[in-house]
N, C-alpha and C positions, 0 to 999 in steps of 0.2 A: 471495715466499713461495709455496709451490707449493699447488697446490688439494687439501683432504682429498680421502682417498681412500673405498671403502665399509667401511673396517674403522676410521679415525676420527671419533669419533662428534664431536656438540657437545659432550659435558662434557669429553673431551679436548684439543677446539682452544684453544687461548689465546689469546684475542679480547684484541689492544692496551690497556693501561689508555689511552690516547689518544683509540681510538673508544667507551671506556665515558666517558669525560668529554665527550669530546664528544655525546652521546644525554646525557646529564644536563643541558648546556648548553641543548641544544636544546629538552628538555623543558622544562625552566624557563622561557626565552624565549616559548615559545611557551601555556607554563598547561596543559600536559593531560599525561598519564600519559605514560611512554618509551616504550611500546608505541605508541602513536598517529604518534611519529616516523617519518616518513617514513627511509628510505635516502638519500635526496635530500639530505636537509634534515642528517642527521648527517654527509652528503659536505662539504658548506657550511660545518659549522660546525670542522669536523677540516680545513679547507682543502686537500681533494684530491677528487680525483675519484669518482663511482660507485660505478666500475670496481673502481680500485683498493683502495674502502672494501670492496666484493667480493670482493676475493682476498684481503682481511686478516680477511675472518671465513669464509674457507676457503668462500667461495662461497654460502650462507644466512644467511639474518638469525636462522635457531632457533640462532645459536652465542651469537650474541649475548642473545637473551633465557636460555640458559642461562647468560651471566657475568653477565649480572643477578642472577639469582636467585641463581647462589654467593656473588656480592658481599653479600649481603644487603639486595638495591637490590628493589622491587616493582614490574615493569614493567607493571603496569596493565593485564595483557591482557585486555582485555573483546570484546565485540562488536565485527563492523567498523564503522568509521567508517558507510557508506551505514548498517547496519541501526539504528545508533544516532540517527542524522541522521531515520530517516523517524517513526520510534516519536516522537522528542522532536518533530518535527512534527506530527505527529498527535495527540498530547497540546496543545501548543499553538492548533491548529484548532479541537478540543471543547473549552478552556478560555476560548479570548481570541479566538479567529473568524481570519480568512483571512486575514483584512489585516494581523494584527502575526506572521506569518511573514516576517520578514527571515534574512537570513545570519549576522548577527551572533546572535540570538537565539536560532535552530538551533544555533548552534556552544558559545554559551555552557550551553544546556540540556543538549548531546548531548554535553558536555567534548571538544571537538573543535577545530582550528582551524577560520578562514572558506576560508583556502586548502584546505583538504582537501577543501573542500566543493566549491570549485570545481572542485576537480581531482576527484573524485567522481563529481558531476550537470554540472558544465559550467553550470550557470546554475540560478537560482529556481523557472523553468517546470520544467526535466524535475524536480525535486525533488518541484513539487508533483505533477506526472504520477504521479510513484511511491507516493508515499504514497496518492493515490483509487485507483492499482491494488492496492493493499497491502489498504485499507479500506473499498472499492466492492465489489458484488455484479458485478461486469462480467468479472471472470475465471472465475469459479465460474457464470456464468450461462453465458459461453462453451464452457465445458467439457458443459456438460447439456446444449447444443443441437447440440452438435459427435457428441456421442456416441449409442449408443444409448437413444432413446424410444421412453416409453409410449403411449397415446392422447394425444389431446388434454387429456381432463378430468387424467389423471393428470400432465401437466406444467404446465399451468397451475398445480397445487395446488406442485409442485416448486419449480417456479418463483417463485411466491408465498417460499414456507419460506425460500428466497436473499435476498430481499427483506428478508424481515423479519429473518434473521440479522445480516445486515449492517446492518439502521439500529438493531439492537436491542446490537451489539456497542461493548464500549468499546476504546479512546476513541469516544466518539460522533461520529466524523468524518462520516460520510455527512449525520445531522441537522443537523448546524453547516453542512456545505457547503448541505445545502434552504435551512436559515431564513435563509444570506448570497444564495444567488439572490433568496428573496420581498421578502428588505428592500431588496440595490444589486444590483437584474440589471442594473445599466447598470457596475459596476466591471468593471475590465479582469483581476482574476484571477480573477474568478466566469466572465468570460465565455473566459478562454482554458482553465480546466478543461473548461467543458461544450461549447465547440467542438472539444476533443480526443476525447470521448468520445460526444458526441453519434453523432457515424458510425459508430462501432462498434457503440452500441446498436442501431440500425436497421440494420447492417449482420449482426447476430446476433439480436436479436430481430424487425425486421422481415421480415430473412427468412424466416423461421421463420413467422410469424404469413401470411405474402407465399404459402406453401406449402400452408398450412390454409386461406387463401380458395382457391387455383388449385385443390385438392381438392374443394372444396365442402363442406369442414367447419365453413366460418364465411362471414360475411359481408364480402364486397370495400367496404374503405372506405380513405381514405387511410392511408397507414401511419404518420404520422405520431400521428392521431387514435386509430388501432384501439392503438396502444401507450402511448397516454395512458391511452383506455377502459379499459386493461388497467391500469395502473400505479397511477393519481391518486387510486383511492378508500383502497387500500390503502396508499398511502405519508401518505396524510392522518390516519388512524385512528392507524397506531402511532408516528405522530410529533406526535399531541394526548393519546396514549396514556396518558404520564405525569402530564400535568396532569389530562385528565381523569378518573384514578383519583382524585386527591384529591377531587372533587366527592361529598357526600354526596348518598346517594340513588341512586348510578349501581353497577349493577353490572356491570363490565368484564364481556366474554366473555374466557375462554381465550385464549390463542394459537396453538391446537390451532382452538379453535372458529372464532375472526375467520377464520384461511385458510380456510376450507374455506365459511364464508360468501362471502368474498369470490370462491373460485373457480367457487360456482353462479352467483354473481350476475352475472359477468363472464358464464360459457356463455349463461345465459340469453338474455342482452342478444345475443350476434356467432354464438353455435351456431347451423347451421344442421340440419336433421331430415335422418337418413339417410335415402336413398333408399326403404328397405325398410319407415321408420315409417310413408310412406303406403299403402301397399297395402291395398287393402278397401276404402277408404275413397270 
């Protein structure tokens, strides 16, 4: 059968009732929408190749989601597979914690199969990879540091604002992943997230911070510490935040207010005095 050309559209081509049953089979088989079928997989089940399931819907798969739809069949088109995979992850994470992320679980939340998944991510690690870059302050922090800044005081507070975005955002993944380090830093997927990410932070943030000691805008300390100094007061406050709003008697600051505490507090401590404050003196 010869390949459409640009003046046949998909509601035109007449997609095989053969490979519409077969994409019904294969949906069924596998529990998730006809859209979610792979090419692959409706090759497999029509017992022929790719290729040739290729040339019979005139070279795209939109011929075929349009004989769906004329069929009166609902091929499920939703989100792709990855963005559905990390969202139901992520959800998972803030609900049940790190550890009852499996494949089968992702799959069954994200109506997906487990193969898609592998074929997808390739494995559990890059999954989780994607989801803390999905749900982590580490892309957005990289992009402020990469780009044009302000002073120091004004990105410290910047920086802060990233911070608390992201442990303040739902799903609350960022929080779930803290309180899975404080409870099993010794588990193997606590420790292969924050070994992926670790180097980047100090590869973006302590450069950064690496650059305002060599200036003499701060004080030379290890960079490990001087990005804790920075970090651990403020990731402590808005992640006891909630609880400790219940406590009578406590009145929260803002979250306007907490940053902008927290970024004097920080200068105070590592600012060094321009050159120019002492003169006279």
């Amino acid at each position: 059968m010869p390949r459409t050309n640009e003046s046949q559209t998909a509601e035109s081509f007449d997609v095989p009732q053969e490979v519409i049953d077969a994409t019904l089979r294969a949906a069924a088989a596998q529990g998730v929408p006809a859209a979610d079928v792979t090419l692959r997989d409706i090759a497999l089940e029509a017992g022929i190749s790719r290729s040739t399931l290729l040339r019979r819907l005139g070279g795209t798969r939109h011929t075929l989601d349009k004989a769906l739809q004329a069929a009166g069949i609902a091929s499920g088109a939703r989100k792709p597979v990855r963005e559905r995979a990390i969202e139901a992850t992520a959800d998972l994470i803030s609900t049940q914690g790190l550890g009852t992320v499996t494949f089968e679980r992702v799959a069954s939340s994200a109506a997906c199969s487990v193969p898609s998944l592998y074929v997808t991510f390739g494995g559990r690690d890059e999954l989780l990879r994607a989801v803390f870059e999905r749900y982590s302050p580490i892309v957005d922090v990289e992009a402020l540091l990469a780009g044009p800044r302000g002073d120091l005081e004004d990105t410290v507070r910047r920086f802060y604002q990233l911070l608390v975005d992201a442990l303040q955002r739902e799903p609350r993944v960022l929080p779930a992943l803290l309180a899975e380090v404080f409870a099993r830093p010794g588990d193997a997927n606590v420790q292969m997230v924050f070994q992926s990410v670790t180097p980047r932070l100090l590869a973006g943030v302590g450069s950064w911070l690496a650059e305002e000691a060599a200036a003499g805008h701060i004080r030379e300390m290890p960079l490990l510490l001087l990005t804790q100094q920075m970090t651990s007061p403020i990731f402590l406050h808005f992640l006891l935040r909630p609880v400790t709003g219940l406590v009578h008697d406590i009145d929260l600051p803002t979250t306007d207010e907490a940053i902008e505490t927290f970024t004097q507090a920080f200068l105070r401590v590592v600012a060094l005095p321009s050159p120019s404050s002492g003169d006279g003196e």
